[in-house]
FIKOLZA-1660 file (N, C-alpha, C; in steps of 0.1 Angstrom, whole numbers, plus 5000, padded with zeros to 4 digits):
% residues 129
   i   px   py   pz ch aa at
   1 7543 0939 1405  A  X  N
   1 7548 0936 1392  A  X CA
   1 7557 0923 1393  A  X  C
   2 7552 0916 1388  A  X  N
   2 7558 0901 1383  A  X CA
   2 7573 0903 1378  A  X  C
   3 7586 0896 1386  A  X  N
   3 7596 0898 1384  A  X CA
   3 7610 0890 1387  A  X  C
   4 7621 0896 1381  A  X  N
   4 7634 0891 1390  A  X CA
   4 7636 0906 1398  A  X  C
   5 7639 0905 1408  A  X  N
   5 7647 0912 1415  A  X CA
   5 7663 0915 1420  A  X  C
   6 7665 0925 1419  A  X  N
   6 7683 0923 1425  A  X CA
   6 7687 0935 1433  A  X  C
   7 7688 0929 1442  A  X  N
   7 7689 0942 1453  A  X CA
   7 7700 0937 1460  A  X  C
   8 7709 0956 1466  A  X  N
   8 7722 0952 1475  A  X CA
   8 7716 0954 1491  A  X  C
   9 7724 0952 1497  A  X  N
   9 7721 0957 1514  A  X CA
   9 7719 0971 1515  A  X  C
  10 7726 0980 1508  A  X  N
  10 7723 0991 1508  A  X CA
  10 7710 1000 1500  A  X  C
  11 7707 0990 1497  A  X  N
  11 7695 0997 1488  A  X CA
  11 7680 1007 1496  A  X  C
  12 7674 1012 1489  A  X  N
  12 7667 1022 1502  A  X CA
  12 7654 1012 1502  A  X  C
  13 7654 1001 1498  A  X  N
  13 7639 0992 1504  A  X CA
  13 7644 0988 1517  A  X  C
  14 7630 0991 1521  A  X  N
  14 7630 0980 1538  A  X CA
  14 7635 0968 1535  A  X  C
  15 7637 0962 1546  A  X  N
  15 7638 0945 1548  A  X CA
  15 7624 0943 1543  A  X  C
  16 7607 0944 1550  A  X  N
  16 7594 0943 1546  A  X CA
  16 7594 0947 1533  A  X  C
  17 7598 0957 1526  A  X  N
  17 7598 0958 1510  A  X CA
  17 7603 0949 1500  A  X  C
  18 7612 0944 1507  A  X  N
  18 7625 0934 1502  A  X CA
  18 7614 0915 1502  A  X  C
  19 7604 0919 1514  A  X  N
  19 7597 0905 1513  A  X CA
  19 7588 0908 1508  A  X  C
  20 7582 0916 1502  A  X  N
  20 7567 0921 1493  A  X CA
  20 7572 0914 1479  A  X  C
  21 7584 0921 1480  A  X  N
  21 7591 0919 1462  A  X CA
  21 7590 0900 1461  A  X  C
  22 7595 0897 1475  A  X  N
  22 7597 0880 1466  A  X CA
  22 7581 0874 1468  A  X  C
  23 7574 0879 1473  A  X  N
  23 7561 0876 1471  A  X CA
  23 7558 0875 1454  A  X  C
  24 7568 0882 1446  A  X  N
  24 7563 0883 1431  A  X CA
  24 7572 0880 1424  A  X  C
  25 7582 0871 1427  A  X  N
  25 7593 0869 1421  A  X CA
  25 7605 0867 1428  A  X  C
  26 7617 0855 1421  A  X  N
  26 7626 0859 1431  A  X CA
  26 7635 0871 1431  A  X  C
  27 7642 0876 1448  A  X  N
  27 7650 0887 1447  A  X CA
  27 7665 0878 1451  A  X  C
  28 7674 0883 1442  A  X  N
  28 7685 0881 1437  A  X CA
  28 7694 0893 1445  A  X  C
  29 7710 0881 1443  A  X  N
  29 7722 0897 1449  A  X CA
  29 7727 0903 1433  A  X  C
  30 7731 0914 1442  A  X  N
  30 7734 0928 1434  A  X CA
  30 7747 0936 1442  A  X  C
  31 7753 0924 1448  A  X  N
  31 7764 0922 1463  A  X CA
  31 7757 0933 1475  A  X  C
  32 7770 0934 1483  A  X  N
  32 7764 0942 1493  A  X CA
  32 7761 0957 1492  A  X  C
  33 7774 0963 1487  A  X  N
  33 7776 0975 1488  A  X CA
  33 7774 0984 1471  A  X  C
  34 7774 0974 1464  A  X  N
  34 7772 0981 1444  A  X CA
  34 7787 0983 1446  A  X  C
  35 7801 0976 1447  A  X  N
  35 7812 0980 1444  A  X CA
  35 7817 0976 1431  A  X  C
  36 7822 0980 1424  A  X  N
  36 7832 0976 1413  A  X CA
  36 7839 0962 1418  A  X  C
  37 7837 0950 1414  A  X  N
  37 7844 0941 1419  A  X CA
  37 7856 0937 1412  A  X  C
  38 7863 0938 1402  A  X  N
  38 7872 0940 1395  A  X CA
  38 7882 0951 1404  A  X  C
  39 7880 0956 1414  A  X  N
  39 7887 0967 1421  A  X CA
  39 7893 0958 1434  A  X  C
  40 7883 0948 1437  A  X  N
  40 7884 0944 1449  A  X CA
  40 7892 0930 1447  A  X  C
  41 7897 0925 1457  A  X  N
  41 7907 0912 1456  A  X CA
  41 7894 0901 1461  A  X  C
  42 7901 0890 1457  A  X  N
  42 7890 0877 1458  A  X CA
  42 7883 0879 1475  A  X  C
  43 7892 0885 1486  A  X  N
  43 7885 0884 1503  A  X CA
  43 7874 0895 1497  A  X  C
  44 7874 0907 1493  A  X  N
  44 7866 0915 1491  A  X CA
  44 7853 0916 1485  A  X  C
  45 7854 0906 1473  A  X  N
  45 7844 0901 1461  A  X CA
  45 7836 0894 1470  A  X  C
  46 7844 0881 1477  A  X  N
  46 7836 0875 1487  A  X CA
  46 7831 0883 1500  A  X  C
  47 7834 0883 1504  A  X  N
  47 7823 0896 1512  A  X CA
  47 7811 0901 1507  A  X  C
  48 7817 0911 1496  A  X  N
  48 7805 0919 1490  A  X CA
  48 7794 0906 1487  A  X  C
  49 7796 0892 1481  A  X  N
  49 7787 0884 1472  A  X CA
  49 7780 0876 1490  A  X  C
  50 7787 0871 1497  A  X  N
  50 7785 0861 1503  A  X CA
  50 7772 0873 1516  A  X  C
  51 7781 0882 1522  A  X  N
  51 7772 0892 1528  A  X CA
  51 7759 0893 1524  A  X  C
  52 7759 0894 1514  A  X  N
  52 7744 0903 1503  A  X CA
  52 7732 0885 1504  A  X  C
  53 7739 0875 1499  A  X  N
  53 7734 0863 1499  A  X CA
  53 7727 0864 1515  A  X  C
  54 7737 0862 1525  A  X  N
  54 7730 0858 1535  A  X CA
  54 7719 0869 1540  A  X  C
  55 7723 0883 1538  A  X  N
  55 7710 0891 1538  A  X CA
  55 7696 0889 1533  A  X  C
  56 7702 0885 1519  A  X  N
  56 7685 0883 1508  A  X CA
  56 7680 0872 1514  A  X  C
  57 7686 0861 1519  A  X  N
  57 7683 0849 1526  A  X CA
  57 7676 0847 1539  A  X  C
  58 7684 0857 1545  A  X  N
  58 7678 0862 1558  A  X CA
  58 7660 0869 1557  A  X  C
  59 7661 0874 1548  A  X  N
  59 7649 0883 1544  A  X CA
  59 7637 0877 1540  A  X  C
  60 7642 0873 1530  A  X  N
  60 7632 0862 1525  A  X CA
  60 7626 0850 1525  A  X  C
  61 7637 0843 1532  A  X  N
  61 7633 0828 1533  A  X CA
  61 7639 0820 1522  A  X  C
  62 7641 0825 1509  A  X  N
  62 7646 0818 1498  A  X CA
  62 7659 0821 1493  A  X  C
  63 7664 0809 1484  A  X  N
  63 7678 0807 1482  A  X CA
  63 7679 0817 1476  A  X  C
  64 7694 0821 1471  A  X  N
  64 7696 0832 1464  A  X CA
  64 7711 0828 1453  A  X  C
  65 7708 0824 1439  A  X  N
  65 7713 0812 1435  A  X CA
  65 7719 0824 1425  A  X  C
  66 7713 0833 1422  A  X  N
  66 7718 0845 1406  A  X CA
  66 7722 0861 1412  A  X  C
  67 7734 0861 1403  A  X  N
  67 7735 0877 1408  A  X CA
  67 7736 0889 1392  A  X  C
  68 7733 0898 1399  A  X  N
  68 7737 0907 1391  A  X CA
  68 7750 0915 1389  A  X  C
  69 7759 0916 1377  A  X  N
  69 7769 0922 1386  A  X CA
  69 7767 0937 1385  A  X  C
  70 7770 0943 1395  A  X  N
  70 7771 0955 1395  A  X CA
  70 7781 0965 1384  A  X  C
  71 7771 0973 1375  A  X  N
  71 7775 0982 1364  A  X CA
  71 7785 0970 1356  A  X  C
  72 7780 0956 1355  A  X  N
  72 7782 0950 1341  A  X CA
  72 7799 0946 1349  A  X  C
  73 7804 0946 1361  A  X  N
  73 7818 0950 1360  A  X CA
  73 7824 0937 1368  A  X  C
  74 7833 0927 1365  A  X  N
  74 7836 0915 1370  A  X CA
  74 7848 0909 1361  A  X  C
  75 7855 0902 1370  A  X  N
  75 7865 0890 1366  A  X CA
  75 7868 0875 1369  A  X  C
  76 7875 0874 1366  A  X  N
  76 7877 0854 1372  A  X CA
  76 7875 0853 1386  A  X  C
  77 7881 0864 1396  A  X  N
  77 7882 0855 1411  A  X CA
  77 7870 0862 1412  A  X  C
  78 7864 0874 1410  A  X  N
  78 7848 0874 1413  A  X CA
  78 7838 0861 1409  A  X  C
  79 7837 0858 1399  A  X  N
  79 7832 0848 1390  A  X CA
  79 7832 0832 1405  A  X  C
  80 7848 0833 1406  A  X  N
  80 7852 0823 1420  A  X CA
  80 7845 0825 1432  A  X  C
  81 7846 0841 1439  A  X  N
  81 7838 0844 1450  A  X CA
  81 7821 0843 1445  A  X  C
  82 7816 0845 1434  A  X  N
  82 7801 0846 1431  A  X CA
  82 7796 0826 1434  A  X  C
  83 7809 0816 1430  A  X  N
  83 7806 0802 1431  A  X CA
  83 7807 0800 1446  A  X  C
  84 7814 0805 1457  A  X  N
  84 7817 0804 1466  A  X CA
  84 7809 0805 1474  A  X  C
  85 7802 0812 1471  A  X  N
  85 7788 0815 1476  A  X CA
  85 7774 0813 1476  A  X  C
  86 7778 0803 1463  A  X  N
  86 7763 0794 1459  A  X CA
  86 7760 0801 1449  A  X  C
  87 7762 0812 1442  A  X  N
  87 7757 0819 1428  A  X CA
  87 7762 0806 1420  A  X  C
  88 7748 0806 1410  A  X  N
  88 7751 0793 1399  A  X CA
  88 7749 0801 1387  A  X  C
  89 7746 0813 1385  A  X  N
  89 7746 0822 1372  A  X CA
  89 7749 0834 1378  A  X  C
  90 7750 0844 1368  A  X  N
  90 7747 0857 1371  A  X CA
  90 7750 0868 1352  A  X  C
  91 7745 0881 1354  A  X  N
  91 7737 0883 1347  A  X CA
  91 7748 0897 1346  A  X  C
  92 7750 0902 1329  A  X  N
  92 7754 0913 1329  A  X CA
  92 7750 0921 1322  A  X  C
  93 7754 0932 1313  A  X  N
  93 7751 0946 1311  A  X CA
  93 7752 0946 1297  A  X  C
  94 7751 0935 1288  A  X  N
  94 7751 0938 1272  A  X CA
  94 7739 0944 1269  A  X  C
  95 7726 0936 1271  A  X  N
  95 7713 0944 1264  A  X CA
  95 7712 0937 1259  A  X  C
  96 7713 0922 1254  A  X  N
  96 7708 0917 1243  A  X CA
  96 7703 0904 1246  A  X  C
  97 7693 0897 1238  A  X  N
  97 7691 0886 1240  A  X CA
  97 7695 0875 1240  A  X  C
  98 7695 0861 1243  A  X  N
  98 7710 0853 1238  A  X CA
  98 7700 0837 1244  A  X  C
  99 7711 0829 1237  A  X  N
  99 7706 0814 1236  A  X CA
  99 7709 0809 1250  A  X  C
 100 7705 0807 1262  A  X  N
 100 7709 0800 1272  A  X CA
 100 7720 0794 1271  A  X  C
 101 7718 0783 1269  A  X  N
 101 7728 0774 1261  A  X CA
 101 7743 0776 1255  A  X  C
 102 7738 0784 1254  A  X  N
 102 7750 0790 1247  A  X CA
 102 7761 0802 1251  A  X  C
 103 7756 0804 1260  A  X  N
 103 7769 0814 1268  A  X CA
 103 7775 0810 1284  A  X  C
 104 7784 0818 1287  A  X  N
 104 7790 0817 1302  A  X CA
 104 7781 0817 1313  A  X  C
 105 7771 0806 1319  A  X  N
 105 7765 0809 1327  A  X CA
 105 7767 0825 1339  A  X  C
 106 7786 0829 1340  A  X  N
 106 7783 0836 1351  A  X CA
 106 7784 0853 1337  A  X  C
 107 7777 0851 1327  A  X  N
 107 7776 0865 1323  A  X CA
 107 7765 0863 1310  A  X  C
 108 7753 0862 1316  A  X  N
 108 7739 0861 1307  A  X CA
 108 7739 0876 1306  A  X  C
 109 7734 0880 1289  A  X  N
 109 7735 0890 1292  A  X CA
 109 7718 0897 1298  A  X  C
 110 7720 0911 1300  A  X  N
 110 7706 0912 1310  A  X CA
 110 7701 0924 1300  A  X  C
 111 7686 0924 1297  A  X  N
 111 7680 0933 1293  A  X CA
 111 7669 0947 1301  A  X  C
 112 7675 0954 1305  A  X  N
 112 7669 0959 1317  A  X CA
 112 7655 0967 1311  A  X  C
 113 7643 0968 1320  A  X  N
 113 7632 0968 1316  A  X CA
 113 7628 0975 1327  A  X  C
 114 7619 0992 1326  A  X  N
 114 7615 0998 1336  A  X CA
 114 7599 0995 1341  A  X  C
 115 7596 1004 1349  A  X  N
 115 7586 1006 1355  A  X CA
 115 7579 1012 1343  A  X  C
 116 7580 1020 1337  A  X  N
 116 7576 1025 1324  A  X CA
 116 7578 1026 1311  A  X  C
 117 7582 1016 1313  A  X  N
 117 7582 1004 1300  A  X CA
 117 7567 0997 1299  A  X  C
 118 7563 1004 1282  A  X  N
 118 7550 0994 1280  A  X CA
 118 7552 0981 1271  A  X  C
 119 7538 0981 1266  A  X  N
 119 7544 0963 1254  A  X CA
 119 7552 0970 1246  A  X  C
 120 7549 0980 1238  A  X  N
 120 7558 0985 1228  A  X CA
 120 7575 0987 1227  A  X  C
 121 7577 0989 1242  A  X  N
 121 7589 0994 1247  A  X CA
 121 7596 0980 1247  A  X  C
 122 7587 0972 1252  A  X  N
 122 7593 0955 1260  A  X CA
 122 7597 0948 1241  A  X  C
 123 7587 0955 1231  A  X  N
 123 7592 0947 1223  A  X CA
 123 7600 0951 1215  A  X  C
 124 7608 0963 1216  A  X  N
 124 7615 0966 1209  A  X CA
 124 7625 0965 1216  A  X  C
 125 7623 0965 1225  A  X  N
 125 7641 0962 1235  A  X CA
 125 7641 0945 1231  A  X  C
 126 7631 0936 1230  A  X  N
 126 7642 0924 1229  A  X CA
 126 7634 0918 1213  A  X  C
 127 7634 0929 1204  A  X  N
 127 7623 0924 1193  A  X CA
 127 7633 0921 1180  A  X  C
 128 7648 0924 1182  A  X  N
 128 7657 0910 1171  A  X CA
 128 7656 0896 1172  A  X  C
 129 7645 0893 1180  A  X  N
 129 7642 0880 1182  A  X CA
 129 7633 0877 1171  A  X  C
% end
């Protein structure tokens, strides 16, 4: 399945599953651990973001430029540790569609889309367009 991916260190794919996936898209961080980063002080955020990078990096072969935040949840010095790390976007938890251009690169909002999601599903999740 043709995709973005965003996976933490902890996630239950192999390293090998982790390279299947960017065979079909790039895989993205989702930090290390899935912490609330708004909980953690800027050493912490960095860790969680910069860890998770050099893992996906490690894995893959490819840069790892976008994150996800974890459960939508982030602030300024996150936002600072996500730059610190080479994140040049990242993506959050509204659901809705939006003009590129036009918003905070580090909080695009994200429309999440399953495995069992068909066309019908795909167009009604982003079909105020």
């Amino acid at each position: 399945l043709v995709g973005n991916y965003f996976v933490n260190n902890v996630s239950q794919l192999s390293a090998d599953q982790i390279l299947t996936l960017a065979q079909y898209g790039p895989v993205q961080a989702h930090t290390a651990t899935h912490q609330m980063l708004s909980q953690l002080d800027y050493e912490g955020q960095l860790a969680e973001i910069s860890q998770n990078v050099a893992y996906l990096e490690q894995i893959t072969g490819q840069p790892v430029q976008f994150i996800a935040w974890p459960f939508g949840d982030y602030n300024a010095s996150a936002v600072e540790a996500a730059a610190a790390s080479g994140i040049v976007g990242a993506f959050g938890l509204s659901g809705t569609g939006c003009f590129l251009h036009s918003v905070d690169p580090y909080y695009v909002p994200r429309i999440m889309m399953g495995v069992g999601d068909d066309l019908d599903t795909f167009a009604a999740k982003v079909g105020w367009w």
